[in-house]
N, C-alpha and C positions, 0 to 999 in steps of 0.2 A: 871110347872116351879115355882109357890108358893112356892111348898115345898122343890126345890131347894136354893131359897133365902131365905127362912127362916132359911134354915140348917146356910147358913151363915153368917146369921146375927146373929143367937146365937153365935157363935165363933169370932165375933169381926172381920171379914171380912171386909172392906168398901167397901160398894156396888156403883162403878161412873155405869155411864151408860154403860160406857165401857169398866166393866168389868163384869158386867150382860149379854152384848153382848157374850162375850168370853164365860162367864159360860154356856148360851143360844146356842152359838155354841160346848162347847164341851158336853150337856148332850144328854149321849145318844151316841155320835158320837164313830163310829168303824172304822175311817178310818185309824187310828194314827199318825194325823197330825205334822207334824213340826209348830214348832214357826212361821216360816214364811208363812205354810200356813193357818194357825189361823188371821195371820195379815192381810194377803190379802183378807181374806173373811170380813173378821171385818171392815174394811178399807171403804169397800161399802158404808156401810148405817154410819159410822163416819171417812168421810175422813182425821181428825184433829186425829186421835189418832195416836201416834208413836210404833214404836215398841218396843221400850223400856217398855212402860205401858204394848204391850202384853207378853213380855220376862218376866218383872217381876211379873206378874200376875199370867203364868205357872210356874215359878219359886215358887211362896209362896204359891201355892197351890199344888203342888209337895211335899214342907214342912211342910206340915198340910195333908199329905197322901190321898189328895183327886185325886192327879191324880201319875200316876207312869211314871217316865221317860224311854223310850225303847231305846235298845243303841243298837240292831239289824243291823241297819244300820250304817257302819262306817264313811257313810257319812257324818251322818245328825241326832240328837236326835230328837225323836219322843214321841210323847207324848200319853198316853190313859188314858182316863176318868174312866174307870174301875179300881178301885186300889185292886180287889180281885185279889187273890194267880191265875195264869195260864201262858201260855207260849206262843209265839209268833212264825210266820213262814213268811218269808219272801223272796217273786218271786224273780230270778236272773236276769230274763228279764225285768219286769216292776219296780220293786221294792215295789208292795203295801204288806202290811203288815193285817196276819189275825190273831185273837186270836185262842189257843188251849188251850182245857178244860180238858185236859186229866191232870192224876195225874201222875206224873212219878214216886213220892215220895221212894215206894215201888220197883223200879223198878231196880232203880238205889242203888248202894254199893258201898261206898266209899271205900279203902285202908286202912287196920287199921293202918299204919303208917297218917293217915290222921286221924281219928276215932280219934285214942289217942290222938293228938293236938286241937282237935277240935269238941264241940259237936254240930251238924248242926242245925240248925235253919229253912233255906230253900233252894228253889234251884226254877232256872228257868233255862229254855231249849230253847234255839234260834234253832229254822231249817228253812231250806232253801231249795229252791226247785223251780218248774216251773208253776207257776199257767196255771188252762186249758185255758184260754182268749190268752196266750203267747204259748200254744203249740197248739192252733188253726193257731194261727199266720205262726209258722213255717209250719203246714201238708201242 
């Protein structure tokens, strides 16, 4: 966790308590929590924080590319700690969200009416599907 806090202390980060919390709770963390469930676990051990500190704490760390906002869910933005290039897949029945490490880069061809407007940069892939834990459920 050092070496987390220090990353952001060179960058000019203020470190309150509880946003160390937050940082503390997202390293590392694969679950790809909502704002609100960052807040509720944060909550615990500093009943006094709002959610607004944790809104904008994912927020400006979002903008400083330490963490990447997931919009998989049309519900609810989701957040992950991991801000490397990969793709997301997300249960129809439960809704948890898992990473995919696969490259599609190569895989995928645009339209050269698209080609020509535009030279890509990147690409991410949302899929969907039924995780085994939700098709246990149904057998």
């Amino acid at each position: 966790m050092e070496s987390v806090l220090r990353k952001y202390r060179g960058k000019g980060f203020k470190l309150t308590p509880q946003r160390i919390a937050i940082l503390k709770f997202l390293d590392g963390n694969t679950s790809h929590p909502t704002a609100e469930d960052i807040y509720t676990e944060i909550k615990k051990k500093y009943p006094t924080v709002s959610f607004a500190t944790v809104y904008n704490t994912v927020q400006a760390l979002r903008d400083r590319g330490e963490l990447l906002e997931i919009t998989i869910d049309p519900q609810r933005k989701h957040f992950d700690p991991n801000p490397s290039a990969h793709h997301h897949i997300m249960c129809t029945g439960c809704g948890r969200i898992a990473d995919v490490f696969t490259d599609y880069s190569k895989a995928l061809t645009l339209p050269e009416e698209v080609t020509s407007e535009f030279h890509v940069t990147g690409n991410h892939v949302d899929f969907y599907g039924v995780c085994s834990d939700c098709r246990k459920k149904t057998n």
